[in-house]
N, C-alpha and C positions, 0 to 999 in steps of 0.2 A: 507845383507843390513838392515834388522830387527835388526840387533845383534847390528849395528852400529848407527843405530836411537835409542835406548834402552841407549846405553853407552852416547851419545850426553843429552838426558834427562837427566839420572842417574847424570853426570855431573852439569846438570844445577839446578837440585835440591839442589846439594850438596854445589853448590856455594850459593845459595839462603839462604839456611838454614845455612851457614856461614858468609855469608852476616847479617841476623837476630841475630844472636850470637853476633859478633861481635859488633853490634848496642845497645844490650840490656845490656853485658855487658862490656863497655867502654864510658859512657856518658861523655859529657864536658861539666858539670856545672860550671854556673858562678859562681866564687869564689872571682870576684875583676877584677882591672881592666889589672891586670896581666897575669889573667888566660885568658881573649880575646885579652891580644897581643901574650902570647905564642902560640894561636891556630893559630891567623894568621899569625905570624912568621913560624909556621909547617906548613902549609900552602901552604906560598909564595917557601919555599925549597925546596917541593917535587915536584914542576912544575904542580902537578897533575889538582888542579883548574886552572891555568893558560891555560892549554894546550886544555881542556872542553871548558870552560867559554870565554876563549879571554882573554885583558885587562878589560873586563867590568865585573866587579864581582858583577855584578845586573841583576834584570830580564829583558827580552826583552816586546818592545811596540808591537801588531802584530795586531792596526788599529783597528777602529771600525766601523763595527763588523771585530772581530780581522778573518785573512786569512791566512793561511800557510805561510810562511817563512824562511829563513836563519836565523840559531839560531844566529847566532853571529850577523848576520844585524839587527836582532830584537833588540837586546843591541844596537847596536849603532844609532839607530831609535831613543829610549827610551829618547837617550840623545837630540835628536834634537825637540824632542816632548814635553818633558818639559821643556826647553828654551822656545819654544813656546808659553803653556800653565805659564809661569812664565811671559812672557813677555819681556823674557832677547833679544831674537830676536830682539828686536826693540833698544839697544843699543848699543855704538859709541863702536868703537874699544878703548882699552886702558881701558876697564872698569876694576877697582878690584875684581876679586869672591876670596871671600875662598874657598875648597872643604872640607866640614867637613865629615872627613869620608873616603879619597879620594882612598882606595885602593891600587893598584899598578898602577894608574893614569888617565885610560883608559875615564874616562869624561873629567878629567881636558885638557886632550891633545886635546882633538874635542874643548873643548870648547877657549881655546888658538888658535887651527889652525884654526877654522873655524868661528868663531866669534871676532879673534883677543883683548880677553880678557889678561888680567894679572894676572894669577890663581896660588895662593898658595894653594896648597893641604895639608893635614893635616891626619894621619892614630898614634894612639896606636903602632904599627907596627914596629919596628927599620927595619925589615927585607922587609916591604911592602916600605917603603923607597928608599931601598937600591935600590928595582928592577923597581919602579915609576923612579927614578934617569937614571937606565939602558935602558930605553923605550921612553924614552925625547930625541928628539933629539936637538940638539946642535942650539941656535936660537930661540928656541920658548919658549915664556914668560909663562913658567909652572916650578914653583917650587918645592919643599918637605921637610918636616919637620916632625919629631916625634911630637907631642902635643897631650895633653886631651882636648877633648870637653868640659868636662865640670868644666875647668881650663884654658880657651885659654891662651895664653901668648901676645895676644897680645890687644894693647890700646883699648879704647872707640873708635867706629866709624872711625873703619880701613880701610872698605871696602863698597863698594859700593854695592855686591851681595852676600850674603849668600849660598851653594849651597850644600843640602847634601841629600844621597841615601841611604836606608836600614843602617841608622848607629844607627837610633834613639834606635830598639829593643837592642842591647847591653848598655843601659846607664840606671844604676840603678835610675838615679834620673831625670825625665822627664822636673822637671819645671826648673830646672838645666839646664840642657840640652838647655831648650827653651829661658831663658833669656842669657846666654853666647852668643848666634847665634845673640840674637836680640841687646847685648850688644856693638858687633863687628860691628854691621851696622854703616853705616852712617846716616841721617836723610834725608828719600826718599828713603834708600837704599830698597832692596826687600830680603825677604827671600821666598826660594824655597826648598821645602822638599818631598822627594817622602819615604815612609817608610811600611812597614810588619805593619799592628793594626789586632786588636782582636774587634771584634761584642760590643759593648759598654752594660758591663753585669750589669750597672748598670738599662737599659732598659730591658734586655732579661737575665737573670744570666745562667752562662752555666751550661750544663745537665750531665746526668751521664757519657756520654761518652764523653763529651767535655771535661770535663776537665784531662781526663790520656792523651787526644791526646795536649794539650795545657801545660801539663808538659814534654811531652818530644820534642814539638817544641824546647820549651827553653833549656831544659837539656842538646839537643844533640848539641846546635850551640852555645854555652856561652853565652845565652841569661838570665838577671835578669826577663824580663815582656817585654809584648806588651802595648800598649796605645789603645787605642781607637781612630776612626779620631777625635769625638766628643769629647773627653777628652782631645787629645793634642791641637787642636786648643784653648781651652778653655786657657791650659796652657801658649800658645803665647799669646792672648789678655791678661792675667793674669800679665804678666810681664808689663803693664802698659807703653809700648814702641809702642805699635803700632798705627797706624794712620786707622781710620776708620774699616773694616770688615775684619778677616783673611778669605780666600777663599779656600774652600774646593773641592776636588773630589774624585771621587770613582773610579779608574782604573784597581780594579778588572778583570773584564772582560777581558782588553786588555792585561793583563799581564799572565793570565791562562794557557796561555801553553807554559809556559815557564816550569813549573814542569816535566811536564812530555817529552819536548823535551832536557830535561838535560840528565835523562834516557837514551833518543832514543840515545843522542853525544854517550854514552858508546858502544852502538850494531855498529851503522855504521861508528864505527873510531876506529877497534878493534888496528891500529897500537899504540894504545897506552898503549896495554899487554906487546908490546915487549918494547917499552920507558922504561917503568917503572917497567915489569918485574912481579913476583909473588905478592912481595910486596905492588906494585902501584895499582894491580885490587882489593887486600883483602883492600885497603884502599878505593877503588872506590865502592864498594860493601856495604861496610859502609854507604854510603852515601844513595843509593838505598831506606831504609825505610822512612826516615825523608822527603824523594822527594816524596813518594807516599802520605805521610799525611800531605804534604805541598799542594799538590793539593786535598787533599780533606777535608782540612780546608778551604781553600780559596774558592772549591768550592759550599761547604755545609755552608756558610755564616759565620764559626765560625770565620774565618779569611777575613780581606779585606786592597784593597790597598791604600790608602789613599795618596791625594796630597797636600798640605800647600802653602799658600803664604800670604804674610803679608810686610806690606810697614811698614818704620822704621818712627815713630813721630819724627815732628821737635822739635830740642833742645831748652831752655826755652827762652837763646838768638836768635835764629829765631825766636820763637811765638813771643816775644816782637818785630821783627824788622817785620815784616806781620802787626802788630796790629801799628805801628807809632811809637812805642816806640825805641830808640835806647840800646845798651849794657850801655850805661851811669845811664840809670833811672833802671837798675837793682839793689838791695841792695847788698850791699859791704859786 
C-alpha cells in the first residue's frame, strides 16, 4: 500500500514538473493577428477547452460575496449579470448586439434565446466559426462571421448593442479597439465590455516580481498587453462618441474563482484522459501554470476585472433635430 501511494506521487510529480516544461518552454507570443487565430483555431480542434470550459470561454460570475458554484453555471450567470449590469435587460426583443469576440458562441446564443436579441458574433477564428455555426440551433437569430475587431467590416451605426468578453487583452491597439466598437453603435446604442486589465501602473508601476509574472500572462495566451480599467475607459471617452460618463466596475472579486475551479474541472472529470488521451492531458498540464498566476495576479491586485459601459452620442443630425434645427439648416 506504501509502494502504491509512493508511485501515485512519484507520478504526480512527474506530471507537474512536465507540466512546468512544457509551459516554459513553448510560449504563444503574440506575433500578429494571426498568431491568436491559429491559437484559437488549435484550440477549437482539440475539443480540449470546449469540453473544461463549456460554450463560455470566459470566466464565471459566483455572486457577491462570490459562493460556491457550478463552474459552467458560473459562466452562464456571468452572461446574465452583465446584461444586467449593462442594462441590456431592460430591452425589446429584436435588439441588434454584435459580439465582438464571440468565441464558439456560447454568450451570443443566451443572449438570442433568452433575451430574443439579433446577435451577430464576430471571432479572428475561421475554426471558432465553424463550431459557433455547429452549436446554433436552427431558428435562433445568432449569426457568425470571421472579422477583426479592429477592422469591422461593417457600416457606421449598425447596431444597437455593442457586446464583448475578455477580447480586449489580445488587440495590440487599445483606442483602436475602442473606437471600431463605438463606431458600429448606433446613436443611444450601449457598449458593454467585460475584459482581463492590469493595476493602472501608471499610479503604482509594477515591482520586481510583477513584471516576469505579467510577461508571461501575455506570452503564454497571445496576448500583445493588458489595459488598465482606468486607461481603457479613458480610451472610450477618447473616441469622442460617447454621450455623458463611461461607467466603470471592478468584478474582480466575483470572478476569482474561476482560476482555480478551471484546475479543480481537470481532477474531478478525469474522463477526459481517456477523450483525449496522452496528448490531450500533456496539453491540459500546460495550461495548469498560467491558471495558478492567473489567480494570483488577480488576486494580489496586479490584475483586475474590469466592466465598461458607454451610451453611443447622438449624430450631428439628431443634435440639430433635439436643438429645433432640422437636417435642412445643416451646411451642404
Amino acid at each position: 500500500m506504501f509502494n502504491l501511494f509512493l508511485i501515485i506521487i512519484s507520478l504526480l510529480l512527474f506530471a507537474l514538473l512536465l507540466g512546468l516544461a512544457l509551459y516554459l518552454l513553448s510560449p504563444r507570443k503574440y506575433q500578429s493577428a494571426d498568431s491568436v487565430a491559429s491559437s484559437y483555431d488549435d484550440w477549437t480542434n482539440d475539443g480540449i477547452l470546449e469540453f473544461y470550459w463549456g460554450e463560455h470561454i470566459h470566466l464565471g460570475h459566483y455572486g457577491s460575496p462570490p459562493q460556491p458554484k457550478d463552474f459552467l453555471k458560473a459562466k452562464e450567470d456571468f452572461v446574465h449579470e452583465m446584461a444586467r449590469w449593462g442594462g441590456l435587460d431592460r430591452l425589446p426583443p429584436g435588439t441588434t448586439v454584435l459580439d465582438v469576440g464571440c468565441g464558439i458562441g456560447g454568450s451570443s446564443r443566451i443572449l438570442a434565446r433568452d433575451y430574443g436579441f439579433a446577435v451577430t458574433g464576430i471571432t479572428i477564428s475561421q475554426e471558432q466559426v465553424k463550431r459557433a455555426q455547429e452549436l446554433t440551433p436552427e431558428g435562433l437569430s445568432a449569426q457568425f462571421q470571421v472579422d477583426d475587431a479592429l477592422a469591422l467590416s461593417f457600416p457606421d451605426a449598425s447596431f444597437d448593442v455593442v457586446w464583448s468578453i475578455e477580447a480586449g487583452p489580445h488587440m495590440p491597439d487599445k483606442a483602436q479597439y475602442a473606437r471600431e466598437m463605438m463606431r458600429v453603435l448606433k446613436p443611444g446604442g450601449i457598449l458593454v465590455v467585460a475584459d482581463w486589465n492590469q493595476r493602472d501602473d501608471r499610479q503604482k508601476p509594477l515591482n520586481f516580481w510583477e513584471k516576469p509574472v505579467m510577461r508571461q500572462l501575455l506570452d503564454q495566451w497571445s496576448h500583445p498587453a493588458f489595459s488598465s480599467i482606468e486607461g481603457f475607459a479613458e480610451l472610450i471617452a477618447e473616441t469622442g462618441l460617447v454621450s455623458g460618463e463611461v461607467s466603470t466596475a471592478d468584478w474582480t472579486a466575483e470572478t476569482l474563482p474561476s482560476w482555480l475551479d478551471s484546475i479543480w474541472q481537470g481532477i474531478i472529470r478525469p474522463q477526459g484522459i481517456i477523450r483525449f488521451g496522452v496528448t490531450g492531458f500533456i496539453k491540459s498540464l500546460r495550461e495548469v501554470p498560467t491558471f495558478v498566476l492567473m489567480r494570483l495576479a488577480f488576486g494580489a491586485g496586479l490584475c483586475r476585472f474590469g466592466m465598461f459601459r458607454a451610451v453611443r452620442a447622438a449624430s450631428p443630425v439628431e443634435e440639430m433635430a433635439v436643438s429645433g434645427q432640422t437636417s435642412e439648416a445643416l451646411p451642404k
